[in-house]
DRENPA-3360 file (N, C-alpha, C; in nm, 2 decimals, always signed):
BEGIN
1 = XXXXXXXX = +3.88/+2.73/+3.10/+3.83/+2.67/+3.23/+3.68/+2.68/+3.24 ~ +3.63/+2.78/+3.14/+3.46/+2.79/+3.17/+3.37/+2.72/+3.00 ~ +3.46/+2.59/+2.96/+3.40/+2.53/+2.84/+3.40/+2.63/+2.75 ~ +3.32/+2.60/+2.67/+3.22/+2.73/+2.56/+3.25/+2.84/+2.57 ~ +3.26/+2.88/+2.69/+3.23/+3.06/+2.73/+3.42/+3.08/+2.74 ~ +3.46/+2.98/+2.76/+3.61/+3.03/+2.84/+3.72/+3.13/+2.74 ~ +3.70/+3.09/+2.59/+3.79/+3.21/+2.52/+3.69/+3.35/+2.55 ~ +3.59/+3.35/+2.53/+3.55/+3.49/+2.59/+3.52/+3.55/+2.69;
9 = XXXXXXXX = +3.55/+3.48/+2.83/+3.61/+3.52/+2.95/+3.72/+3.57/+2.94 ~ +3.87/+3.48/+2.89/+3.97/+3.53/+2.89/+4.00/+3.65/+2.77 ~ +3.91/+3.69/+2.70/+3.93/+3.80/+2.62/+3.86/+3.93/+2.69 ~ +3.78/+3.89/+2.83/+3.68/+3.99/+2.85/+3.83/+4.04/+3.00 ~ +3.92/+3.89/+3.01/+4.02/+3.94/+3.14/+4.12/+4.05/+3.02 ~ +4.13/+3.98/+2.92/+4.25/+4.05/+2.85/+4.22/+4.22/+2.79 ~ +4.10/+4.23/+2.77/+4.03/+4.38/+2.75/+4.03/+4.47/+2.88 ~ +4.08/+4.39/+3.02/+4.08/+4.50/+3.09/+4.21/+4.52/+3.14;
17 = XXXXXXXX = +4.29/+4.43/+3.12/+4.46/+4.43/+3.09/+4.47/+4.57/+3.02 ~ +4.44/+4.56/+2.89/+4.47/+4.66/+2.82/+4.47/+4.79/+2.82 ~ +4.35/+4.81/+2.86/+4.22/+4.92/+2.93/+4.35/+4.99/+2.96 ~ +4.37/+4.93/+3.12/+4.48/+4.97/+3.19/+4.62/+5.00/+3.14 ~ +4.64/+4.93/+3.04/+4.77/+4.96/+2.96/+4.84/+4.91/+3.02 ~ +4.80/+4.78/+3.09/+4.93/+4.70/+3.15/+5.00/+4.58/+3.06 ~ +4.89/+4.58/+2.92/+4.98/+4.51/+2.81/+4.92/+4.54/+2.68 ~ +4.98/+4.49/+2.61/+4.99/+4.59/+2.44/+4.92/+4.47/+2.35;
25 = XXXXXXXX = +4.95/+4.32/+2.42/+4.96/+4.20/+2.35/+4.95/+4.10/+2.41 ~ +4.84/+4.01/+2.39/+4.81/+3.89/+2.45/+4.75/+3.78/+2.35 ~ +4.79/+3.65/+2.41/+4.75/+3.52/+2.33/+4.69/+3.43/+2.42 ~ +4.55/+3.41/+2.34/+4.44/+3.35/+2.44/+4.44/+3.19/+2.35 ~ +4.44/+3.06/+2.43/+4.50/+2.96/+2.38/+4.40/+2.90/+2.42 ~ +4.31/+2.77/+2.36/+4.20/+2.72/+2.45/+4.22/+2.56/+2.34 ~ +4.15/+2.47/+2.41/+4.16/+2.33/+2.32/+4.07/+2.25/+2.44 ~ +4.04/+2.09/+2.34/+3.99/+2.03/+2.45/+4.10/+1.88/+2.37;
33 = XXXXXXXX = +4.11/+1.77/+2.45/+4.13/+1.63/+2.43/+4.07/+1.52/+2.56 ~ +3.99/+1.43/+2.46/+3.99/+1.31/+2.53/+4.06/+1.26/+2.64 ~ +4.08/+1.30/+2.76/+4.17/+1.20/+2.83/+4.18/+1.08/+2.84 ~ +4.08/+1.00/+2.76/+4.11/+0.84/+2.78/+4.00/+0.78/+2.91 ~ +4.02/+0.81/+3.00/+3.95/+0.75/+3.14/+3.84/+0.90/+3.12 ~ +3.70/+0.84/+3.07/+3.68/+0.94/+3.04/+3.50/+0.87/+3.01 ~ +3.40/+0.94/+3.07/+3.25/+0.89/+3.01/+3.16/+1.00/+2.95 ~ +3.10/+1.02/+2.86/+3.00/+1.07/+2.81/+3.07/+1.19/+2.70;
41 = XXXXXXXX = +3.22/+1.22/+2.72/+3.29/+1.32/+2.65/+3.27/+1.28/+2.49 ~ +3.21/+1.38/+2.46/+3.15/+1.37/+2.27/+3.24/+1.51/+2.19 ~ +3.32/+1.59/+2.31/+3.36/+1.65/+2.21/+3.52/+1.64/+2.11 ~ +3.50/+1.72/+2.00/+3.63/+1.61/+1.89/+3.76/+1.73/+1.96 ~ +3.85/+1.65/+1.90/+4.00/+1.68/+1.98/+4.02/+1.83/+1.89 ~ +4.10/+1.92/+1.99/+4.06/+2.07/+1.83/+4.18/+2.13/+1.96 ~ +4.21/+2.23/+1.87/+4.25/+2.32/+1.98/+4.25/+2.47/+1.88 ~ +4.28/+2.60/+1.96/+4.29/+2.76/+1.88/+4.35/+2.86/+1.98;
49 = XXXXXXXX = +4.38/+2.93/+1.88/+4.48/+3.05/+1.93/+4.47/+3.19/+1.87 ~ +4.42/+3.26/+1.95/+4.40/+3.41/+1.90/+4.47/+3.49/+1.98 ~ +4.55/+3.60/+1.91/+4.62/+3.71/+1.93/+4.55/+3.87/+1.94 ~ +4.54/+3.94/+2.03/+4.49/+4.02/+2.06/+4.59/+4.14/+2.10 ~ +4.57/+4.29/+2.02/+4.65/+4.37/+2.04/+4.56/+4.50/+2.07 ~ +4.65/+4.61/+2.15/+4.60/+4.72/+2.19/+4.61/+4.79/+2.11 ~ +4.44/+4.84/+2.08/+4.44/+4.97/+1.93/+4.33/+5.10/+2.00 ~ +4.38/+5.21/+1.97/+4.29/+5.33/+2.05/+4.18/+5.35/+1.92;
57 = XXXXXXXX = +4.19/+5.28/+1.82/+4.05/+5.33/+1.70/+3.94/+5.26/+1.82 ~ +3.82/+5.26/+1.67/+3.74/+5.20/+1.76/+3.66/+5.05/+1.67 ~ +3.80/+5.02/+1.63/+3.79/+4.88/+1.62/+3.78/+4.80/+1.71 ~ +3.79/+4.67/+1.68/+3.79/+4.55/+1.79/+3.68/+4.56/+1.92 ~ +3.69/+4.46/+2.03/+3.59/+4.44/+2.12/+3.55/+4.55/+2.17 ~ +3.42/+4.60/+2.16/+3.36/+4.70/+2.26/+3.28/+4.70/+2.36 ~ +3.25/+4.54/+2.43/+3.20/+4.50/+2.55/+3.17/+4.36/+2.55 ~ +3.17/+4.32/+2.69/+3.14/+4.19/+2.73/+3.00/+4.21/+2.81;
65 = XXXXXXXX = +2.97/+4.07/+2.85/+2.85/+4.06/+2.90/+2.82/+3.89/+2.95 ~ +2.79/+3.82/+3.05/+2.77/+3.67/+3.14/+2.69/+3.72/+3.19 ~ +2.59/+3.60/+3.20/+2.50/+3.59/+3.28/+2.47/+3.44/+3.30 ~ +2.45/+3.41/+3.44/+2.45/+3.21/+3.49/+2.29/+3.25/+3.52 ~ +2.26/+3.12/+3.47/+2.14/+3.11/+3.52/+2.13/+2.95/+3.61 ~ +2.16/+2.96/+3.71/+2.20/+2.86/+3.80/+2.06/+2.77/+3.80 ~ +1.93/+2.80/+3.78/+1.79/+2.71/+3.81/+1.85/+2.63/+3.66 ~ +1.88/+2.58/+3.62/+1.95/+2.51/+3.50/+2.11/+2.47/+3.51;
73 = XXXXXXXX = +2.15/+2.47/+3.63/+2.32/+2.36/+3.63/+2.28/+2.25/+3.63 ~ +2.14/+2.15/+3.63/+2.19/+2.03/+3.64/+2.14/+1.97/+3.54 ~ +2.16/+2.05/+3.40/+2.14/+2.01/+3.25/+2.28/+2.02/+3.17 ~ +2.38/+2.05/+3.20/+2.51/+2.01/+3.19/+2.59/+2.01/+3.30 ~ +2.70/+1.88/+3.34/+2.77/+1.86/+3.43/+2.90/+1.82/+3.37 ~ +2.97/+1.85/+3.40/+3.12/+1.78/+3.41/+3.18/+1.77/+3.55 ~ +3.26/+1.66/+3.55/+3.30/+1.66/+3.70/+3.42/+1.52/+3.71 ~ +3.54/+1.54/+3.77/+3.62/+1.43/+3.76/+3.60/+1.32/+3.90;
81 = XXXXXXXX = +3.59/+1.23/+3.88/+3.56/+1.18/+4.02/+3.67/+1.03/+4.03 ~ +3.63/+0.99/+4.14/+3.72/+0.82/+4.14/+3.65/+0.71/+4.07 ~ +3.68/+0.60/+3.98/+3.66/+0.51/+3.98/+3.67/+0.42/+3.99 ~ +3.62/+0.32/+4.15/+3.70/+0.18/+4.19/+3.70/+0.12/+4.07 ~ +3.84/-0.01/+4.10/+3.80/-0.08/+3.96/+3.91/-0.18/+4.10 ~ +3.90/-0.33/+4.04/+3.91/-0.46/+4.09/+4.08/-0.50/+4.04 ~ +4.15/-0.54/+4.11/+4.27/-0.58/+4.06/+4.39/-0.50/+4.14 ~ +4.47/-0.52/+4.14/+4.65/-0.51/+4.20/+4.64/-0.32/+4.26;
89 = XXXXXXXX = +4.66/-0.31/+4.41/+4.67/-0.15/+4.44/+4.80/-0.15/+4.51 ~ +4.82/-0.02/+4.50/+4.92/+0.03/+4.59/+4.90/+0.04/+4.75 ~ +5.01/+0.01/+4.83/+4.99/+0.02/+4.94/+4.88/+0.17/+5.01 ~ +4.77/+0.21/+5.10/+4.75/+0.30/+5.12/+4.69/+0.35/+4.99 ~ +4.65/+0.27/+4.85/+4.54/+0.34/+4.83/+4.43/+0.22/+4.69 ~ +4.35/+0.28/+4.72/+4.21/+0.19/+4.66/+4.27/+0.20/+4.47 ~ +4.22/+0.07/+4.44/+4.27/+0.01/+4.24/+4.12/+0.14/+4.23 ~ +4.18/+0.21/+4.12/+4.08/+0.25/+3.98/+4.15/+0.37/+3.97;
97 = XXXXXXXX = +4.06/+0.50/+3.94/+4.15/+0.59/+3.83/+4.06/+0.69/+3.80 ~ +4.16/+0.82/+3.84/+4.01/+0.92/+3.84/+3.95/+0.90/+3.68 ~ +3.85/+0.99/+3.66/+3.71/+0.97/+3.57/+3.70/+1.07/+3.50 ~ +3.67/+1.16/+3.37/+3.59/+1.27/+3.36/+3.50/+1.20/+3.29 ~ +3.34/+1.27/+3.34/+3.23/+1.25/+3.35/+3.16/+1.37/+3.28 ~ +3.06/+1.35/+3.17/+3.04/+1.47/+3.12/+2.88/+1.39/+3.11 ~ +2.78/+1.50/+3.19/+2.66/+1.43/+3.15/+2.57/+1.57/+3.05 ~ +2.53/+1.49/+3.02/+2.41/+1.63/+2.90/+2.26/+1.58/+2.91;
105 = XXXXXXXX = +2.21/+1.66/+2.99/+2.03/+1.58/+3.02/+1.94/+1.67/+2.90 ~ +1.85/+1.58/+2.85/+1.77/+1.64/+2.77/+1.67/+1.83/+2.83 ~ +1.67/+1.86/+2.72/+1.67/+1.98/+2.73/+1.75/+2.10/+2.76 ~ +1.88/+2.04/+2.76/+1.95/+2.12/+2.77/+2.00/+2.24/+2.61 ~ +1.97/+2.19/+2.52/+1.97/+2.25/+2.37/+1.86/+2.39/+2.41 ~ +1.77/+2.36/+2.44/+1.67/+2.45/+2.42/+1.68/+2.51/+2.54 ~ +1.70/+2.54/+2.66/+1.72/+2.64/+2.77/+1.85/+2.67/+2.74 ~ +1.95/+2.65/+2.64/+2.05/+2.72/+2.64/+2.00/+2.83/+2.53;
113 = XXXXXXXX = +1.94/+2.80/+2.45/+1.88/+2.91/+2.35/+1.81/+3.01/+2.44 ~ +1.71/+2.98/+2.49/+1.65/+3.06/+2.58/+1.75/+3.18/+2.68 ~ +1.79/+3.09/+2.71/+1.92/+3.19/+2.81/+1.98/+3.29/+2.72 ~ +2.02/+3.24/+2.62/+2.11/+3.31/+2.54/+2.05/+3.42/+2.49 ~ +1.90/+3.41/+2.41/+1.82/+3.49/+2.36/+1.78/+3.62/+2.46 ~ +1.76/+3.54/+2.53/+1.75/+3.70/+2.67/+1.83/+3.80/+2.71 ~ +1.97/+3.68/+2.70/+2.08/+3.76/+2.73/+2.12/+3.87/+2.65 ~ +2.12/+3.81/+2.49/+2.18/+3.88/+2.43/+2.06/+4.00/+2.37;
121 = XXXXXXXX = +1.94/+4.00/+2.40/+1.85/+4.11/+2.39/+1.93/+4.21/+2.49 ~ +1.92/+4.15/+2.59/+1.96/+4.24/+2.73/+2.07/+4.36/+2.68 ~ +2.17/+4.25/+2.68/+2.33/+4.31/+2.61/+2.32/+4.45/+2.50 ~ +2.24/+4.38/+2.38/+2.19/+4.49/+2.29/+2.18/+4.61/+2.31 ~ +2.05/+4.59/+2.43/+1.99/+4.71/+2.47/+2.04/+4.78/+2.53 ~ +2.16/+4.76/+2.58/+2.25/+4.84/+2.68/+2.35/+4.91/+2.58 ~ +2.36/+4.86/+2.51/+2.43/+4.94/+2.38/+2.32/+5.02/+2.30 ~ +2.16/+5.01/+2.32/+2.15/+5.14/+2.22/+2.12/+5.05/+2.06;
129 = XXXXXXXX = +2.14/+4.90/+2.05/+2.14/+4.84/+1.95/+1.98/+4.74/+1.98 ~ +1.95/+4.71/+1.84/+1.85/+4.56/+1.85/+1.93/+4.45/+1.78 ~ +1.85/+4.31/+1.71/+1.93/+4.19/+1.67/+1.97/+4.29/+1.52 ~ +1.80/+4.37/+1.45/+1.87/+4.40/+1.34/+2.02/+4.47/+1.28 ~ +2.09/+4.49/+1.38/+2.21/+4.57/+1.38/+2.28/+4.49/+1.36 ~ +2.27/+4.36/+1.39/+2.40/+4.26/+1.39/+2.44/+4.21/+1.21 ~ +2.56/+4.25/+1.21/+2.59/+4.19/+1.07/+2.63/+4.08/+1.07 ~ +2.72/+4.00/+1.14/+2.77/+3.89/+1.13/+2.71/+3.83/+1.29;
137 = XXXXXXXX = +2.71/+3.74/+1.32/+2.71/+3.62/+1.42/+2.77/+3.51/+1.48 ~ +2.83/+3.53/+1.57/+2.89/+3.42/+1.61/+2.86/+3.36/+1.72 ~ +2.81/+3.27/+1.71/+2.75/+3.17/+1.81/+2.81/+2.99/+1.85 ~ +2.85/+2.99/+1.98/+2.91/+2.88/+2.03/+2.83/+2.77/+2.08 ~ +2.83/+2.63/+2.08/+2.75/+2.61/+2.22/+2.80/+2.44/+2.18 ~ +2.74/+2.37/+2.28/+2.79/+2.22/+2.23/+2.78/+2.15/+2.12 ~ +2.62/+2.19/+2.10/+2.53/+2.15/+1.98/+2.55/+2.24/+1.88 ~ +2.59/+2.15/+1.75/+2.62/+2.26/+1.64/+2.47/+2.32/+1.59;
145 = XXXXXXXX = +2.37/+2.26/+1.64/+2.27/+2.34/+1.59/+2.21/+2.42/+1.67 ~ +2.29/+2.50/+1.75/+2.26/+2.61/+1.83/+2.26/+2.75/+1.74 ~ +2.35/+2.75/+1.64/+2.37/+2.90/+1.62/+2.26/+2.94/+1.51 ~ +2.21/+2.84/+1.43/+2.02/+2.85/+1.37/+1.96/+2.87/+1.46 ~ +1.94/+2.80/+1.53/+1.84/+2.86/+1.68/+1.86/+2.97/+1.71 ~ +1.94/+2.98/+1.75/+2.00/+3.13/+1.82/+1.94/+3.23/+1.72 ~ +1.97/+3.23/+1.59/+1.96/+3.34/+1.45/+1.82/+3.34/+1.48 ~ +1.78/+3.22/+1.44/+1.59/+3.22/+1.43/+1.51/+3.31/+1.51;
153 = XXXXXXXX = +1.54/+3.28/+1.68/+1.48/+3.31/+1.76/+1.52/+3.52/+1.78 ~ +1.64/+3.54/+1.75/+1.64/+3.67/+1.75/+1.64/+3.79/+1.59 ~ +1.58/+3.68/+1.53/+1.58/+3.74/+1.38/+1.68/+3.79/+1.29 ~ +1.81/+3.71/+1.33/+1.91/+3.73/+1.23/+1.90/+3.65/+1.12 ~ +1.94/+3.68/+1.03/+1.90/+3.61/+0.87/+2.01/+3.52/+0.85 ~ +2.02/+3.43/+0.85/+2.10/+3.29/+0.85/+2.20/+3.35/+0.77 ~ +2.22/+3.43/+0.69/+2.35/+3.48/+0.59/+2.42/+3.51/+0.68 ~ +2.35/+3.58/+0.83/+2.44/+3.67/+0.86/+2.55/+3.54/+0.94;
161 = XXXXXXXX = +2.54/+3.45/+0.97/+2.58/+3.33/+1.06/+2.73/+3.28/+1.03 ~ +2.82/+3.27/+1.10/+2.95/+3.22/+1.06/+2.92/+3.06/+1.12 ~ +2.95/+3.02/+0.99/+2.98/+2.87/+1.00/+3.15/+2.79/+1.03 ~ +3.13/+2.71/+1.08/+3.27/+2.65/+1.10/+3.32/+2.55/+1.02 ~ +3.42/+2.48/+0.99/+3.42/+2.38/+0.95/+3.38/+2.24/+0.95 ~ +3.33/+2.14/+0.85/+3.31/+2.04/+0.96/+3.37/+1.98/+1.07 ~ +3.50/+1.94/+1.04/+3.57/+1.89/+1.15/+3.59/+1.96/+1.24 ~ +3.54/+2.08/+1.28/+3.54/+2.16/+1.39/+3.41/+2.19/+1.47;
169 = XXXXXXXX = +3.30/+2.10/+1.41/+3.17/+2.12/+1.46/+3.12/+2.10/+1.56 ~ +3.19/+1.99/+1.61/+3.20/+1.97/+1.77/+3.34/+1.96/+1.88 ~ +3.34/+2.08/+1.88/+3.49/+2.16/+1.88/+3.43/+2.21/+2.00 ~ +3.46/+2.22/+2.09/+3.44/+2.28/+2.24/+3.44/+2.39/+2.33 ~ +3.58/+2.40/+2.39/+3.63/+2.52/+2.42/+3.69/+2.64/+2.30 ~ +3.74/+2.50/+2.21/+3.80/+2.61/+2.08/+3.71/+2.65/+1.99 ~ +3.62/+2.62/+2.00/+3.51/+2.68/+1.89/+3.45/+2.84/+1.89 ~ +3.46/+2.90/+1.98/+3.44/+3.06/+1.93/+3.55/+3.12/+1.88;
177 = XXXXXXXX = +3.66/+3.07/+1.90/+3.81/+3.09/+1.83/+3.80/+3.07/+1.73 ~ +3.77/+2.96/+1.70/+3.80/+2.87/+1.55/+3.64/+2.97/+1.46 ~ +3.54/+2.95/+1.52/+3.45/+3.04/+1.48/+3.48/+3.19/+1.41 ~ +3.55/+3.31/+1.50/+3.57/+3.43/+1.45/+3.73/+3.39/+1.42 ~ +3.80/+3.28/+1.40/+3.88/+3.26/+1.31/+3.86/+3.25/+1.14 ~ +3.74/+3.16/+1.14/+3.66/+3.12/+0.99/+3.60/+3.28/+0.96 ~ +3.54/+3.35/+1.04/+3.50/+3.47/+1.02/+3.64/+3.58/+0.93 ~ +3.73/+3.59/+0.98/+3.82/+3.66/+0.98/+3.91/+3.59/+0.83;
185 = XXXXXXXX = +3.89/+3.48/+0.79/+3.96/+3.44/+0.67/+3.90/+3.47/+0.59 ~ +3.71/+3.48/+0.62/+3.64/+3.53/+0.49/+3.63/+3.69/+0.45 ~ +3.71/+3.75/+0.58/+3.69/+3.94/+0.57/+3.56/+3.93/+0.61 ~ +3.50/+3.88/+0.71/+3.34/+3.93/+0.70/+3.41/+4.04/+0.85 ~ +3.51/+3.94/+0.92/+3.53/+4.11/+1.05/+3.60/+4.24/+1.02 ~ +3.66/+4.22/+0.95/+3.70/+4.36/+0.88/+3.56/+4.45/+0.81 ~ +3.50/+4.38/+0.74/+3.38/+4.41/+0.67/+3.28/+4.46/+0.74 ~ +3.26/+4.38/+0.87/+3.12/+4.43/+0.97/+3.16/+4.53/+1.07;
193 = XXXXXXXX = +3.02/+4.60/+1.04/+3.03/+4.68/+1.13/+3.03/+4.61/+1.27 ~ +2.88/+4.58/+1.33/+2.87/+4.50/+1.44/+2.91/+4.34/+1.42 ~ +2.94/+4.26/+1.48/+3.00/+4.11/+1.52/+2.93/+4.09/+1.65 ~ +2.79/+4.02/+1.70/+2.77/+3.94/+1.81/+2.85/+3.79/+1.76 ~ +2.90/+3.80/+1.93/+3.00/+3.71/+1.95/+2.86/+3.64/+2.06 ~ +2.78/+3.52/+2.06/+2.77/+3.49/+2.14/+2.75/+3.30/+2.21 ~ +2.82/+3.26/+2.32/+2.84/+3.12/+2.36/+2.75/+3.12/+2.48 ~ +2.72/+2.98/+2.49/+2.68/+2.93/+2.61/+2.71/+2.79/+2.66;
201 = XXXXXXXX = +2.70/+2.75/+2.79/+2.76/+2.64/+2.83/+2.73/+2.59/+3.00 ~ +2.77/+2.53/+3.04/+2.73/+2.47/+3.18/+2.69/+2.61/+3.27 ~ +2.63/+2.58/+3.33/+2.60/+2.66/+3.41/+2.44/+2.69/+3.48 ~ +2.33/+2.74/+3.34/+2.40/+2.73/+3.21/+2.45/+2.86/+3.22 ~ +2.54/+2.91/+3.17/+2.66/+3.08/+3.14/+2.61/+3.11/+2.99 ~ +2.59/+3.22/+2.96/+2.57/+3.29/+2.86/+2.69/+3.42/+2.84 ~ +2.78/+3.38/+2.77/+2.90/+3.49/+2.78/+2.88/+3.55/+2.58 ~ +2.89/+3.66/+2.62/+2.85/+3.80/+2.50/+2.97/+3.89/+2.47;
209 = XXXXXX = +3.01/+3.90/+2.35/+3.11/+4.00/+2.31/+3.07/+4.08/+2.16 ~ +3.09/+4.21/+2.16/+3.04/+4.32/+2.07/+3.17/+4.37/+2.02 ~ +3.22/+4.30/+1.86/+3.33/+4.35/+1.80/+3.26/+4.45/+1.66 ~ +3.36/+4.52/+1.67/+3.33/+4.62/+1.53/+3.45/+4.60/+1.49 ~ +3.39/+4.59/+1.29/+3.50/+4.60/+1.19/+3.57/+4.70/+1.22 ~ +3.69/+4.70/+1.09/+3.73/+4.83/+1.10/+3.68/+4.91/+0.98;
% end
């Protein structure tokens, strides 16, 4: 429900499920598709599914972190609305068909970097960590050329970068899934120590997650 950020919202709801020990096991499911009645939607049809289990090591997630920077919502919009349209209605109500509307105003690439870069310094620093710590990278965002920017700007060495497939490059909601999915087939999360996990998206929202190998 929160684009980009939304598997790592629901991973940051399902880490405190656990916490609690009110579950052992959860499956976080995310996708996007075309509806058809639909304007400016550019992203490809995808969907993902990750499994998340309760371990007392000190593997897996070891913090989240969001931050909205609201002087910037009206550089991405989605929004479903009515569209009249001319021809045969039903009694009691107006011809046409709701809409999803997805606008993207320029500059929006670059104040998402920005946002992100701050955030995820911020994030760091509350852990006691800099970028150089980061072994692997995972970065989400509409534009597949966010997660070079993102690397550049905080000095991570483009090795460290999980790439996605093509056909998943403009993959949506499912793309940080599908991302530390591609991660996890190559052993780089088993292998790293630190994993920044990080996406951005309308808002604009900068959502952050800190996985260690095992």
């Amino acid at each position: 429900l929160n684009g980009t950020c939304g598997a790592i919202n629901a991973a940051h709801l399902v880490d405190g499920f656990m916490r609690s020990r009110a579950v052992d096991l959860a499956m976080i499911v995310a996708g996007d598709v075309d509806p058809g009645a639909s304007r400016g939607f550019t992203f490809g049809r995808s969907g993902a599914a990750m499994l998340l289990r309760w371990d007392a090591g000190e593997a897996g997630f070891q913090g989240f972190h969001f931050k909205t920077f609201p002087e910037y919502q009206d550089l991405f919009q989605s929004a479903i609305g009515w569209e009249a349209a001319r021809g045969t209605r039903l009694p009691f109500q107006s011809a046409g068909e709701n809409l999803l509307e997805v606008v993207e105003r320029p500059g929006y690439l670059e104040r998402s970097v920005d946002c992100a870069v701050s955030t995820a310094r911020e994030f760091l620093a509350g852990h006691g960590m800099t970028s150089s710590a980061v072994d692997v990278l995972v970065a989400a965002h509409t534009s597949p050329a966010f997660p070079e920017l993102l690397a550049n700007r905080l000095g991570i060495p483009g090795s460290a970068l999980v790439h996605v497939a093509t056909a998943l490059q403009h993959a949506h909601t499912a793309l940080p899934i599908a991302a530390l999915a591609e991660a996890d087939r190559g052993g780089r999360l088993t292998a790293a120590h630190q994993v920044l996990v990080v996406t951005a998206g309308a808002g604009i929202t900068v959502g952050l997650a800190l996985y260690r190998g095992a």
